[in-house]
N, CA and C atoms as a LAMMPS dump frame, in Angstrom:
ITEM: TIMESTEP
0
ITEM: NUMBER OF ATOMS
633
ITEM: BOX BOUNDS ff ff ff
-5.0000000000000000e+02 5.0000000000000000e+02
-5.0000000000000000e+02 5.0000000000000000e+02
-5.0000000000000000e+02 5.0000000000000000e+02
ITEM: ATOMS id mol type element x y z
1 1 1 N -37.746 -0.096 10.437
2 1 2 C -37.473 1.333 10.342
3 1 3 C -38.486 2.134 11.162
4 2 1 N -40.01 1.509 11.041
5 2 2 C -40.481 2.58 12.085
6 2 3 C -40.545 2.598 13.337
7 3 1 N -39.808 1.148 14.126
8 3 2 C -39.436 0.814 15.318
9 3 3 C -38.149 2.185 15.465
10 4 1 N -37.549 2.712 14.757
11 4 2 C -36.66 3.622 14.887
12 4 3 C -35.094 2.797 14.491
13 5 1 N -35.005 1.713 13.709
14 5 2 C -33.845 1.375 13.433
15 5 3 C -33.835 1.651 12.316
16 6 1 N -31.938 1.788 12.62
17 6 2 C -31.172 2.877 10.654
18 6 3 C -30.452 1.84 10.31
19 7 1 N -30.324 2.145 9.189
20 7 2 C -29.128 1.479 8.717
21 7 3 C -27.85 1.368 8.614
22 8 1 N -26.924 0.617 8.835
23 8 2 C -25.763 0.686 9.309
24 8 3 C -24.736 -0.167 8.316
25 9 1 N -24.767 -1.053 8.372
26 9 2 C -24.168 -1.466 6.9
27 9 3 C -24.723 -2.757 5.851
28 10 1 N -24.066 -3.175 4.98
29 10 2 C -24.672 -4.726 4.144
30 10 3 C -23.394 -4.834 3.7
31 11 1 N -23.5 -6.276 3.245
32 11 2 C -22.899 -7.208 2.91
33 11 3 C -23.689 -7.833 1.478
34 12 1 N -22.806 -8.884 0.858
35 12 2 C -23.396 -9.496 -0.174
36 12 3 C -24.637 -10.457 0.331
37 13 1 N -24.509 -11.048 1.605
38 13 2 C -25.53 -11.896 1.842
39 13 3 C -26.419 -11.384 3.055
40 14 1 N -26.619 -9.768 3.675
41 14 2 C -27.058 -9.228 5.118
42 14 3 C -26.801 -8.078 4.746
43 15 1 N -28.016 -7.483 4.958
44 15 2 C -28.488 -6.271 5.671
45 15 3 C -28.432 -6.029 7.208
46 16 1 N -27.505 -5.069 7.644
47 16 2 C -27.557 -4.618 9.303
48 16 3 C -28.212 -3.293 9.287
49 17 1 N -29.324 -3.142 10.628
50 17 2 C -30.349 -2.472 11.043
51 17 3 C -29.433 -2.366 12.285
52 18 1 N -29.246 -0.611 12.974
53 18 2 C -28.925 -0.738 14.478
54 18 3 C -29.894 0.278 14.893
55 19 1 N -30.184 -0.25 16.084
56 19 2 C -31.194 0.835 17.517
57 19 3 C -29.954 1.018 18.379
58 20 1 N -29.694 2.431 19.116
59 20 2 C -29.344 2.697 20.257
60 20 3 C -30.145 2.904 21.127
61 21 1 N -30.292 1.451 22.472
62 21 2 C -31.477 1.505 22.977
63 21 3 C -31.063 2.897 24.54
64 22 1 N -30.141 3.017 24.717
65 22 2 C -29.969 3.799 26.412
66 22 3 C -30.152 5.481 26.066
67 23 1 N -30.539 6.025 26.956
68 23 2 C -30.866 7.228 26.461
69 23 3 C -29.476 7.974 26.822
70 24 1 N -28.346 8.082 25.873
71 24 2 C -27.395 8.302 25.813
72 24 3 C -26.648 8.549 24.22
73 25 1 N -25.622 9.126 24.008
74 25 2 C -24.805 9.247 23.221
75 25 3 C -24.31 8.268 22.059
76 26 1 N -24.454 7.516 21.095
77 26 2 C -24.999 6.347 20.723
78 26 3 C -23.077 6.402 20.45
79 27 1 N -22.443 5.408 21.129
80 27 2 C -21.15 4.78 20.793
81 27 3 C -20.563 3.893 19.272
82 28 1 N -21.981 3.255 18.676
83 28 2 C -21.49 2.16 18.007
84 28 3 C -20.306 2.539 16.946
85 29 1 N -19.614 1.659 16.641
86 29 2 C -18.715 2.316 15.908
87 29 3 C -19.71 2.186 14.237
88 30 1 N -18.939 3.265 13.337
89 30 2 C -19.482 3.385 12.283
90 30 3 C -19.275 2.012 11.024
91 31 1 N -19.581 2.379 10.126
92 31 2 C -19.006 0.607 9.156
93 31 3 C -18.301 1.073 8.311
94 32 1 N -17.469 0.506 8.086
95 32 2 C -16.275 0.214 7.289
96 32 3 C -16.099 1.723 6.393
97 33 1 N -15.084 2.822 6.445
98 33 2 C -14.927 3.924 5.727
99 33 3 C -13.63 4.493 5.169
100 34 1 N -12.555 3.42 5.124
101 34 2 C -12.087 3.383 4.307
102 34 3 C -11.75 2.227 3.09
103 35 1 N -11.021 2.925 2.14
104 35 2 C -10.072 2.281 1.091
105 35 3 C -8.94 1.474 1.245
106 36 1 N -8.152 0.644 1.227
107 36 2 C -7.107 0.671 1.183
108 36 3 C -6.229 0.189 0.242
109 37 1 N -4.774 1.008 -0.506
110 37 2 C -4.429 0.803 -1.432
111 37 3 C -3.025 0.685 -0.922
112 38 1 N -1.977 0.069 -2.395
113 38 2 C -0.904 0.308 -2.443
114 38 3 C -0.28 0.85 -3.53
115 39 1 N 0.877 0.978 -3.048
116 39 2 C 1.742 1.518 -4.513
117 39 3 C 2.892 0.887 -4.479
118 40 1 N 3.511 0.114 -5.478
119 40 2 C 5.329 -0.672 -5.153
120 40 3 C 6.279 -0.16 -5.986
121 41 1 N 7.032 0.283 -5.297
122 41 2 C 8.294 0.381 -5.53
123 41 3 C 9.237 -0.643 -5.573
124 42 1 N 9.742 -1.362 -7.224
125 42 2 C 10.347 -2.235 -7.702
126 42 3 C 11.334 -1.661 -8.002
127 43 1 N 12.495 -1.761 -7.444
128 43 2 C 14.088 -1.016 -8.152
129 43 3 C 14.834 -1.933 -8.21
130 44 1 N 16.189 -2.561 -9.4
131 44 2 C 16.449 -3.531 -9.609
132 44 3 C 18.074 -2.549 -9.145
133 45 1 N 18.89 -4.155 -9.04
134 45 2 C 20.489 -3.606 -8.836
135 45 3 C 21.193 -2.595 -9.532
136 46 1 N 20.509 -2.203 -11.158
137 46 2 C 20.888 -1.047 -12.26
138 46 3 C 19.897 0.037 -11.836
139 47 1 N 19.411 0.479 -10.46
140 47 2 C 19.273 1.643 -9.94
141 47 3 C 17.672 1.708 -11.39
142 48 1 N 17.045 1.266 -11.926
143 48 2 C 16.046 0.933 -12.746
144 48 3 C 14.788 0.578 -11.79
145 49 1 N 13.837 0.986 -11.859
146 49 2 C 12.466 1.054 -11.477
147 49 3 C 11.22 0.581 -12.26
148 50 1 N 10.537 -0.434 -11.964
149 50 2 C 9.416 -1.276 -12.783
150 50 3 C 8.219 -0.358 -12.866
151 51 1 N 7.797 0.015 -14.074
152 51 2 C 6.872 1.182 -13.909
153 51 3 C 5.947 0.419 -15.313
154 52 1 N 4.618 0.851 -15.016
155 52 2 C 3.757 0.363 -16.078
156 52 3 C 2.872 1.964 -16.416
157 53 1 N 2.348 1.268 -17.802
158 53 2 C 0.86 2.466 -18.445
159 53 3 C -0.257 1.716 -18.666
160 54 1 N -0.994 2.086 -17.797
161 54 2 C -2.576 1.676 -17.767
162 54 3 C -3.492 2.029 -18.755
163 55 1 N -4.045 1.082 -18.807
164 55 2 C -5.124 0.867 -20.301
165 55 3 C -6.015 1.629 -19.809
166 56 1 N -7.029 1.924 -18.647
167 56 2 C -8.023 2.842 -17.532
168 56 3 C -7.023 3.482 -16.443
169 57 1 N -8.031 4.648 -16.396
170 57 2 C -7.645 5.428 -14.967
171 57 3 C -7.189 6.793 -15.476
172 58 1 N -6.811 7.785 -14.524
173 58 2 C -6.354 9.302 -14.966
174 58 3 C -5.188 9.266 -15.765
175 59 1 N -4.186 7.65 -15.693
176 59 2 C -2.811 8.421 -16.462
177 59 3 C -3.049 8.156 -18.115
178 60 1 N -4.549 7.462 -18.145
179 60 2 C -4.819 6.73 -19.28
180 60 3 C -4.543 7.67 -20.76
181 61 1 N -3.146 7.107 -22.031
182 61 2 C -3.255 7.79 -23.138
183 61 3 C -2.056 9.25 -23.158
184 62 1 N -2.272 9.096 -21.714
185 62 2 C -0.769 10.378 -21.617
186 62 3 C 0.699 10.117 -21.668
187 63 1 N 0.918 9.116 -21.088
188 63 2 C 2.25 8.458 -21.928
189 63 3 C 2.984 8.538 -20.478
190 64 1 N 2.374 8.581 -19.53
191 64 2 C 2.788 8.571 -18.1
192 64 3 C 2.899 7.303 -17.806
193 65 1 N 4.634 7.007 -17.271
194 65 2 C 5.006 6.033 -16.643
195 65 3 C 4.736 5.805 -14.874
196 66 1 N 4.174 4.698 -14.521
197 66 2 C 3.812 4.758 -12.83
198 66 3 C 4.095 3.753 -12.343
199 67 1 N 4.511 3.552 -10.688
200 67 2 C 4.327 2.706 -10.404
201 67 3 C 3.507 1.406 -10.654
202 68 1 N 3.082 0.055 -10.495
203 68 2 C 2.042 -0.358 -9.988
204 68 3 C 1.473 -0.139 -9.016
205 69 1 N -0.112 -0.456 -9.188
206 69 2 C -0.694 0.322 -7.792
207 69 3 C -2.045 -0.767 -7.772
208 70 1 N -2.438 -1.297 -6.283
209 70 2 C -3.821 -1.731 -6.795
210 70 3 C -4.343 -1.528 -5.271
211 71 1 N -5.438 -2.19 -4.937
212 71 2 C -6.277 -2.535 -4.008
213 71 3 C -6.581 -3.317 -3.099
214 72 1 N -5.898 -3.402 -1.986
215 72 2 C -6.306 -4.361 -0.932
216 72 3 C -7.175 -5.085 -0.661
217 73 1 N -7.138 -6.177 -0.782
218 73 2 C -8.501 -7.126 -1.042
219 73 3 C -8.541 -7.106 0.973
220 74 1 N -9.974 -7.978 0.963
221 74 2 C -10.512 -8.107 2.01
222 74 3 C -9.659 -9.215 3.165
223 75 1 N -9.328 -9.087 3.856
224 75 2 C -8.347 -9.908 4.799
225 75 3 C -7.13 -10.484 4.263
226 76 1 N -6.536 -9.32 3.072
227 76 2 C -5.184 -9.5 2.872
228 76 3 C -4.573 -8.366 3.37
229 77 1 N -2.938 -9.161 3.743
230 77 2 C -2.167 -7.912 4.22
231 77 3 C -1.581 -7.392 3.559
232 78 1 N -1.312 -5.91 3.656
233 78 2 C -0.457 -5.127 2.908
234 78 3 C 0.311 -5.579 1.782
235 79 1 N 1.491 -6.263 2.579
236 79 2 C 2.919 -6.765 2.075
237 79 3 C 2.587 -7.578 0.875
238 80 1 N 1.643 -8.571 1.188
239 80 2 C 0.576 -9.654 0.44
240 80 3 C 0.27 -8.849 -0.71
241 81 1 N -0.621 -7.606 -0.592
242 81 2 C -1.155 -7.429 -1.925
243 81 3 C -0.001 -6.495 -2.713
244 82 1 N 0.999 -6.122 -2.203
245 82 2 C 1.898 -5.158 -2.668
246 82 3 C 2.531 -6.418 -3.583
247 83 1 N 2.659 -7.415 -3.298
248 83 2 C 3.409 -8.584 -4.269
249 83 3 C 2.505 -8.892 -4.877
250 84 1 N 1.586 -9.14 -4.703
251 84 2 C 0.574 -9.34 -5.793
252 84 3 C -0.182 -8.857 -6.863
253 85 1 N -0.289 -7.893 -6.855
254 85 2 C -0.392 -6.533 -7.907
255 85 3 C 0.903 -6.577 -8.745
256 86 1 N 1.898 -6.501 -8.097
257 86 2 C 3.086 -6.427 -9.1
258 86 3 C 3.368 -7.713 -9.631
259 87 1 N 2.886 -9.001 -9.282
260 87 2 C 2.769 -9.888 -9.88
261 87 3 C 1.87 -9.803 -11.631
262 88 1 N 0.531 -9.561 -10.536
263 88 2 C -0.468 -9.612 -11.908
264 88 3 C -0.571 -8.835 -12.873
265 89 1 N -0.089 -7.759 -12.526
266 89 2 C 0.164 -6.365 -13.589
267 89 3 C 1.636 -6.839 -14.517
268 90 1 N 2.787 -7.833 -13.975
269 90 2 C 3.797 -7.443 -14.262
270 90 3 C 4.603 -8.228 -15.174
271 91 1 N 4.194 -9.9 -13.993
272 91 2 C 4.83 -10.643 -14.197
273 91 3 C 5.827 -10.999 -13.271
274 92 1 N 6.317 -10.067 -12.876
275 92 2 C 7.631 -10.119 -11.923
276 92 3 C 7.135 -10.3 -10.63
277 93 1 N 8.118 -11.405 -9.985
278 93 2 C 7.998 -11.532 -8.731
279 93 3 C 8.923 -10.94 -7.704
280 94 1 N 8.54 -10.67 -6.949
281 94 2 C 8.954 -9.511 -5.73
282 94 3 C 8.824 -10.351 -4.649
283 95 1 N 9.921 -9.756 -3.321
284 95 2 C 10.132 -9.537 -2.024
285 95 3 C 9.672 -8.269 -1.315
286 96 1 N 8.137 -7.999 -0.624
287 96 2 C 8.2 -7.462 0.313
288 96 3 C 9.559 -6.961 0.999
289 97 1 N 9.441 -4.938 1.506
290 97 2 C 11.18 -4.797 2.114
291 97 3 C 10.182 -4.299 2.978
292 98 1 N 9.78 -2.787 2.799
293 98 2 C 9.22 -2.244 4.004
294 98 3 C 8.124 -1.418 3.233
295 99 1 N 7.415 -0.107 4.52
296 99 2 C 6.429 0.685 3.78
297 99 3 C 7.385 2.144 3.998
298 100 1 N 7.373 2.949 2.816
299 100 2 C 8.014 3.917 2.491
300 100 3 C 7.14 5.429 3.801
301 101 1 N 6.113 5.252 3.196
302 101 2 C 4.979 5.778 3.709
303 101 3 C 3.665 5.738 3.326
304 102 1 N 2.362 6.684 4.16
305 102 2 C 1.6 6.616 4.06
306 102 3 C 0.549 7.562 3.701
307 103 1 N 0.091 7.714 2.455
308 103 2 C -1.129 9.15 2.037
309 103 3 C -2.362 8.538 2.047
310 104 1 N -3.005 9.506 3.379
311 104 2 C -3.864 9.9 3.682
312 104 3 C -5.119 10.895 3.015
313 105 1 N -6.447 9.945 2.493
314 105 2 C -6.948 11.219 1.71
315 105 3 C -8.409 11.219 1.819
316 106 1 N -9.471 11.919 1.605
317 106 2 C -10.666 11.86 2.098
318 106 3 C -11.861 12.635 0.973
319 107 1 N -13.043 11.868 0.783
320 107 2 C -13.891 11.638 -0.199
321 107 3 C -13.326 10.933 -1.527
322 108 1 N -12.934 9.914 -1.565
323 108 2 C -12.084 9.499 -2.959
324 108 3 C -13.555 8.736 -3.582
325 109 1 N -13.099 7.329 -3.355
326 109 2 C -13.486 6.329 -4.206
327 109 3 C -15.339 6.09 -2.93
328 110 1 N -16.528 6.125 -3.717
329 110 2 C -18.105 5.871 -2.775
330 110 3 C -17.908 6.995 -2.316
331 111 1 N -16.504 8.227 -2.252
332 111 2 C -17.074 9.419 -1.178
333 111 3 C -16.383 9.274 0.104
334 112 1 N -15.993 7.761 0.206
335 112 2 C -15.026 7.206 1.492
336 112 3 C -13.289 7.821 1.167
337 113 1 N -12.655 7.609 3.049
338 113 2 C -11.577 8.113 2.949
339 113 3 C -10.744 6.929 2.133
340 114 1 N -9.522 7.046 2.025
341 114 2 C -8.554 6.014 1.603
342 114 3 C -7.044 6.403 2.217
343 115 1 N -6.509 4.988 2.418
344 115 2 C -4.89 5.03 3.018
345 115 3 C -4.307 4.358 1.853
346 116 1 N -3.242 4.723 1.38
347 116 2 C -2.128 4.349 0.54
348 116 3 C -1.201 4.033 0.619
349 117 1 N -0.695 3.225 0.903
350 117 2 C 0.451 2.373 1.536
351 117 3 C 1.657 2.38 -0.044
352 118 1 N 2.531 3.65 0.567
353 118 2 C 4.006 3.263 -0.651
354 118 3 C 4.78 2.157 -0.274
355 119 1 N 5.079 0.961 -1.008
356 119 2 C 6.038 -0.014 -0.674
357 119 3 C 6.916 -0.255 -1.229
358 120 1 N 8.582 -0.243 -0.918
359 120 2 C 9.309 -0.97 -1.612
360 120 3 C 9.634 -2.218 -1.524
361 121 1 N 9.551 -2.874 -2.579
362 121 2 C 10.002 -4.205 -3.014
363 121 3 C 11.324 -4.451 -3.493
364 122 1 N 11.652 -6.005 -3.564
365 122 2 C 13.084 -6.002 -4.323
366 122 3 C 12.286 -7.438 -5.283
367 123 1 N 13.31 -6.949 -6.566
368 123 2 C 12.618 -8.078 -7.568
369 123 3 C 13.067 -9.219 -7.376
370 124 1 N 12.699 -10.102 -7.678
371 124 2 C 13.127 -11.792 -7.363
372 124 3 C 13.651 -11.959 -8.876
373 125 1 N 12.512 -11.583 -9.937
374 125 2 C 12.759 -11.855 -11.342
375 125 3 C 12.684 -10.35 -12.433
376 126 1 N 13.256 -11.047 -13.277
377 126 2 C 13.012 -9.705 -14.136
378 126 3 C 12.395 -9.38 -16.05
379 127 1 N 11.662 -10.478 -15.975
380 127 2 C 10.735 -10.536 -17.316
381 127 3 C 9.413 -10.274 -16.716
382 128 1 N 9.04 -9.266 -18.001
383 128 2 C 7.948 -8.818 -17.706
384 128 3 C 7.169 -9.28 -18.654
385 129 1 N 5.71 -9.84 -18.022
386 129 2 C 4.359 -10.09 -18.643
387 129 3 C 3.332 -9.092 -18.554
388 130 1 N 2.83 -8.398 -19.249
389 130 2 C 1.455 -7.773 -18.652
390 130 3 C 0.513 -7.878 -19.093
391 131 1 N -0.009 -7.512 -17.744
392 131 2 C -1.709 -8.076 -17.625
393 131 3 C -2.27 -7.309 -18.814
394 132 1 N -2.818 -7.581 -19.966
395 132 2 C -3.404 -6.902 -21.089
396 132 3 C -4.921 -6.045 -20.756
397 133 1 N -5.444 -6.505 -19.55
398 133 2 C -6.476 -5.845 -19.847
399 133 3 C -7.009 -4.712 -18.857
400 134 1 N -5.371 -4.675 -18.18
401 134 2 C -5.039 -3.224 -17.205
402 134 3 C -4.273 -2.675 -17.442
403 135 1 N -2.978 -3.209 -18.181
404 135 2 C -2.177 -2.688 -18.315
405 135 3 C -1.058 -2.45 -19.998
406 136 1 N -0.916 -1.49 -20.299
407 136 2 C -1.194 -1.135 -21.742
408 136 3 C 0.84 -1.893 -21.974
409 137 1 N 1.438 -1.103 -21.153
410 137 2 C 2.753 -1.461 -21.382
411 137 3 C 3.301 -1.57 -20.125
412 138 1 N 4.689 -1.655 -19.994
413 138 2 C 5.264 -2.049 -18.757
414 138 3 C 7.01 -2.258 -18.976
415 139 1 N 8.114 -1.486 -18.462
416 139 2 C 9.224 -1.629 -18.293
417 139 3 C 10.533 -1.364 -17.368
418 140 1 N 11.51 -1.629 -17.477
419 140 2 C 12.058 -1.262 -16.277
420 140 3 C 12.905 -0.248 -16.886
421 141 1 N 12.546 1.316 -16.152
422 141 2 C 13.085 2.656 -16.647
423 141 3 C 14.179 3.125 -15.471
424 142 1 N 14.985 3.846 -16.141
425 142 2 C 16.148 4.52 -15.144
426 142 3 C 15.378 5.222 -13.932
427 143 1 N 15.854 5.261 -12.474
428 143 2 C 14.853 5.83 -12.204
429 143 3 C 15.316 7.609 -12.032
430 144 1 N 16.068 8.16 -12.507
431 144 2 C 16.408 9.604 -12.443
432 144 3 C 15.43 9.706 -14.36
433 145 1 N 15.707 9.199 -15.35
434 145 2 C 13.933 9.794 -16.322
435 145 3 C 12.481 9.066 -15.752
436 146 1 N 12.3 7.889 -14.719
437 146 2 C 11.26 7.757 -14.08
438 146 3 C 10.727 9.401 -13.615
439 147 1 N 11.506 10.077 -12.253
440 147 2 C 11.046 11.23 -11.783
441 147 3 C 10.89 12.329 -11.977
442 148 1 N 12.048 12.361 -13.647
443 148 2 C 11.856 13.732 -14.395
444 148 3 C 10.579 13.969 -15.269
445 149 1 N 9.891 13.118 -15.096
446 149 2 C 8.232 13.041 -15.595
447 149 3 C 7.432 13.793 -15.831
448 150 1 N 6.866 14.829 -16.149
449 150 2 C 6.393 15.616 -16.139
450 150 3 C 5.219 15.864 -14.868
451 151 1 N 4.412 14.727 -15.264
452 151 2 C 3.569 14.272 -14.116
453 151 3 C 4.162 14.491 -12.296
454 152 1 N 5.419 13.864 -12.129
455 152 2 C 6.327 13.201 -11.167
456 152 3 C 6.625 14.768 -10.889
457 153 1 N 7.315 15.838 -11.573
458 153 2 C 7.711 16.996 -11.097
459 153 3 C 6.499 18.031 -10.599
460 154 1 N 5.176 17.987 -11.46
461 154 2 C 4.031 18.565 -10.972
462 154 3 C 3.359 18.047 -9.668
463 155 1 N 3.729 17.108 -9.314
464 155 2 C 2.805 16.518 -8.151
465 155 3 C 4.495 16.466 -7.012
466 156 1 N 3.137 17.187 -5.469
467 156 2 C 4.098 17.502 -4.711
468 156 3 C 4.035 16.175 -4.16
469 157 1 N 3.437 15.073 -4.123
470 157 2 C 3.622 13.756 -3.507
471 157 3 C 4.457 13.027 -4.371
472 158 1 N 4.613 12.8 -5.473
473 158 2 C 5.262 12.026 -6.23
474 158 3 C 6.254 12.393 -6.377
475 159 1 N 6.875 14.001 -5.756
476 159 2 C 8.156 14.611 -5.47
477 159 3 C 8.579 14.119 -4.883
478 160 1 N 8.019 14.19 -3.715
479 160 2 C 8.595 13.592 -2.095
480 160 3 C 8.73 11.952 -2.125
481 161 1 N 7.84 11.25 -2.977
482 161 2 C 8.186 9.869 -2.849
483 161 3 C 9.075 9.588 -3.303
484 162 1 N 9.78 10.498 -4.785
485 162 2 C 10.772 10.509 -5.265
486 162 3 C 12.197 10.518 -4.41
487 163 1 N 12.412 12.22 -3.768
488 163 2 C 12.862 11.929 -2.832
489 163 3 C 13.485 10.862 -1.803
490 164 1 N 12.455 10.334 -1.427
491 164 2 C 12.761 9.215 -0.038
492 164 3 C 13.397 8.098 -0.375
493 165 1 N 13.147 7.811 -2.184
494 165 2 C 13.88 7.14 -2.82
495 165 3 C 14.923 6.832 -2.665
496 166 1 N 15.49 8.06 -2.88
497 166 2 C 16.836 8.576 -3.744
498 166 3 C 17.068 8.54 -2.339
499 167 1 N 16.889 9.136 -1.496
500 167 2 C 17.016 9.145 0.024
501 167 3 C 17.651 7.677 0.787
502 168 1 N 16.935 7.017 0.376
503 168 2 C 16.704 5.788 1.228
504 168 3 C 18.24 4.936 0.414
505 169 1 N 18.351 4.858 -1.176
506 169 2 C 19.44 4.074 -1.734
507 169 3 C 20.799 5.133 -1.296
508 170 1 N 21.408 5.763 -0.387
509 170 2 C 21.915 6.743 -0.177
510 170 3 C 22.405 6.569 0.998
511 171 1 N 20.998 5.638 1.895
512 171 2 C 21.489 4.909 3.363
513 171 3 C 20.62 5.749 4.74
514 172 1 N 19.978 7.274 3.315
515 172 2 C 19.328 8.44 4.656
516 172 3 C 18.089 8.159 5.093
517 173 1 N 17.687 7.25 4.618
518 173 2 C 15.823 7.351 5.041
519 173 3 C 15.937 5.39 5.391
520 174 1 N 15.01 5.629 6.121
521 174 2 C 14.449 3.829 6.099
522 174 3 C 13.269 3.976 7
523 175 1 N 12.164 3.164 5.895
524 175 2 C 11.402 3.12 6.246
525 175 3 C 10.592 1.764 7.664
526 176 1 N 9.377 1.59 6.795
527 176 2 C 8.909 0.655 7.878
528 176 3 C 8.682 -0.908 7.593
529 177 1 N 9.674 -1.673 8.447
530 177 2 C 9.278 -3.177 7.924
531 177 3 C 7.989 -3.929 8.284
532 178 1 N 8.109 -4.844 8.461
533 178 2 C 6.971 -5.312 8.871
534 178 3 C 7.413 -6.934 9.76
535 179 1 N 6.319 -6.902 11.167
536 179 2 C 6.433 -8.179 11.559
537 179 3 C 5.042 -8.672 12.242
538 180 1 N 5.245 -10.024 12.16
539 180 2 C 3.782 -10.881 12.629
540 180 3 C 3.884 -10.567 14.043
541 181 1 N 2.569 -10.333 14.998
542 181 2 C 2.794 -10.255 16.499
543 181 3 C 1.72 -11.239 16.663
544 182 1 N 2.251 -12.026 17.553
545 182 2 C 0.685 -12.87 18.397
546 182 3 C -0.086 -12.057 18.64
547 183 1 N -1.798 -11.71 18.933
548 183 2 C -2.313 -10.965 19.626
549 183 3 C -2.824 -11.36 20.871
550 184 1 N -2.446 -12.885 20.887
551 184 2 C -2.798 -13.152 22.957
552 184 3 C -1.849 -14.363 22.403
553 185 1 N -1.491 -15.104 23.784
554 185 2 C -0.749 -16.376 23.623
555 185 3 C -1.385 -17.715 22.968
556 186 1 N -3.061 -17.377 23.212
557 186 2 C -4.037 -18.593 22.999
558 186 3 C -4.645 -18.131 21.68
559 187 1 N -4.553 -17.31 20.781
560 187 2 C -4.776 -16.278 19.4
561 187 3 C -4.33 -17.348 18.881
562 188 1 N -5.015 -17.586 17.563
563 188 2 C -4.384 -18.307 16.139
564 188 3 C -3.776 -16.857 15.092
565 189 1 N -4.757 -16.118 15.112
566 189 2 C -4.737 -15.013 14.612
567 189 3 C -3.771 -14.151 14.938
568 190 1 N -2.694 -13.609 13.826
569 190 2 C -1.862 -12.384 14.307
570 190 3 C -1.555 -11.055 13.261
571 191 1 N -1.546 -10.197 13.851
572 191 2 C -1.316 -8.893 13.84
573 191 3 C -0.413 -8.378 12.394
574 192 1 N -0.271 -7.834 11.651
575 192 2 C 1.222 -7.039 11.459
576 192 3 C 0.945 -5.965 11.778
577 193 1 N 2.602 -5.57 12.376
578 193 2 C 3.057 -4.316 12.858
579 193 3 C 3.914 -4.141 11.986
580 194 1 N 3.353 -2.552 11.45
581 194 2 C 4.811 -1.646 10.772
582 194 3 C 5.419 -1.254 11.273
583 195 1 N 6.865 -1.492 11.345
584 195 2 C 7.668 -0.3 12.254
585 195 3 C 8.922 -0.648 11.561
586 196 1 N 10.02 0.4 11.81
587 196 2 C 11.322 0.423 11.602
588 196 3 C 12.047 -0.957 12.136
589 197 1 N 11.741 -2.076 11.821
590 197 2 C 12.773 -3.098 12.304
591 197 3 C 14.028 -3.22 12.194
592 198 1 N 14.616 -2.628 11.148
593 198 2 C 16.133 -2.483 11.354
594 198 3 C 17.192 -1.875 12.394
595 199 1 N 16.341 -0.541 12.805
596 199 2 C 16.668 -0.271 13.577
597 199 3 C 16.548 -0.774 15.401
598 200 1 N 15.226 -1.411 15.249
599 200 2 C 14.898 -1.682 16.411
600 200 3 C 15.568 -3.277 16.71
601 201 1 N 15.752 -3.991 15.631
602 201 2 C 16.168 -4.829 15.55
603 201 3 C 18.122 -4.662 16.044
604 202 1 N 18.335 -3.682 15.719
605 202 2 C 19.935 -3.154 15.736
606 202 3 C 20.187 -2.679 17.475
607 203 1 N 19.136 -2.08 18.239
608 203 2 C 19.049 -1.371 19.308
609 203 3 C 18.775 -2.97 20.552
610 204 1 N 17.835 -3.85 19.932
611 204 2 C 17.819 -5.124 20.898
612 204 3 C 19.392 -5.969 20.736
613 205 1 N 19.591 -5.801 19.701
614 205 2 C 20.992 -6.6 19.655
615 205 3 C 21.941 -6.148 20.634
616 206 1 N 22.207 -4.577 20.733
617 206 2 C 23.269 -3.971 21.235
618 206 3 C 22.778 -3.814 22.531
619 207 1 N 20.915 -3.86 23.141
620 207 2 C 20.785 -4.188 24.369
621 207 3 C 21.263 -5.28 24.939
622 208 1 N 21.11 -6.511 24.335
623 208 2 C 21.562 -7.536 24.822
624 208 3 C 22.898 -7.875 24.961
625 209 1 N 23.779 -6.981 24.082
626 209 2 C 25.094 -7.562 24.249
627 209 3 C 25.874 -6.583 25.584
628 210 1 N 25.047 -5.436 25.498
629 210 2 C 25.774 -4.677 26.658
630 210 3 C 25.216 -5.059 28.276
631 211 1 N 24.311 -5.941 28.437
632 211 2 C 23.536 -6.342 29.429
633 211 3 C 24.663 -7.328 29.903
């Protein structure tokens, strides 16, 4: 430190110290500043939505039904933890479909920003277990008294997610799927990209057939 190096980030097993040695504008990038979460959207063929009540957290004791929602672990993807949360909270196993959208928000959780990834899923199964020591109850509710919620009508995000819902089983909205990309030819390692694959998937077809 009195060589003039700050601190920059740690780990469980390292402490990082950086100097910007050029007498210039110091580039390095900063360490790690966000969150990242999800939320799943489970809707079964009876237009019914998998919603749980948490034992902790803000909806705790109010009788507010919610999605599942958890936390992106460290070098898992999205899609990955969106099934997995609704696993461990639920019981039920799910299919990854796409990401609905994305809220954006800043000073949350350490003071850091966070991204929230809405996902819908489709259920594989439909008995529910729950995790007892997150989750208080858990069922599959209509989803027109899911959004009449009290909670759900006061909040202008949980409007609109509502919305895109109702939107999307309707045929008007579609969101974003997801696919693996190589990131070089000689890469083990690959990518996901969100994007509208249905459509883009629909637009290469009809390129190729009119070619």
């Amino acid at each position: 430190m009195k060589e003039g190096f700050v601190y920059h980030h740690s780990e469980q097993d390292y402490l990082m110290l950086a100097l910007w040695i050029p007498e210039s504008v110091c580039t390095l990038p900063a360490s790690a500043s966000h969150q990242v979460g999800i939320g799943a959207l489970v809707m079964n063929t009876e237009n019914r939505l998998l919603v749980v009540q948490e034992v902790t957290g803000p909806t705790k004791g109010s009788g507010t039904w919610k999605m599942p929602t958890g936390v992106v672990l460290q070098r898992e993807d999205i899609q990955d933890a969106a099934v997995r949360e609704v696993k461990e909270e639920t019981g039920v196993d799910a299919k990854f479909v796409e990401v609905f959208g994305v809220r954006q928000s800043h000073g949350v959780a350490f003071g850091k920003s966070d991204l929230f990834f809405v996902c819908l899923l489709q259920p594989l199964s439909s008995d529910i277990v729950i995790q007892k020591h997150e989750i208080a109850a858990a069922q599959w509710m209509p989803f027109d008294d899911y959004r009449s919620q009290e909670a759900n009508t006061k909040s202008e995000l949980l409007t609109r997610i509502a919305d895109i819902v109702t939107a999307a089983f309707q045929g008007k909205y579609t969101g974003f799927g997801v696919e693996k990309l190589r990131l070089s030819p000689r890469s083990k390692r690959a990518a996901c990209f969100h994007h509208n694959t249905r459509d883009i998937d629909r637009y290469l077809k009809d390129g190729k057939r009119s070619s």
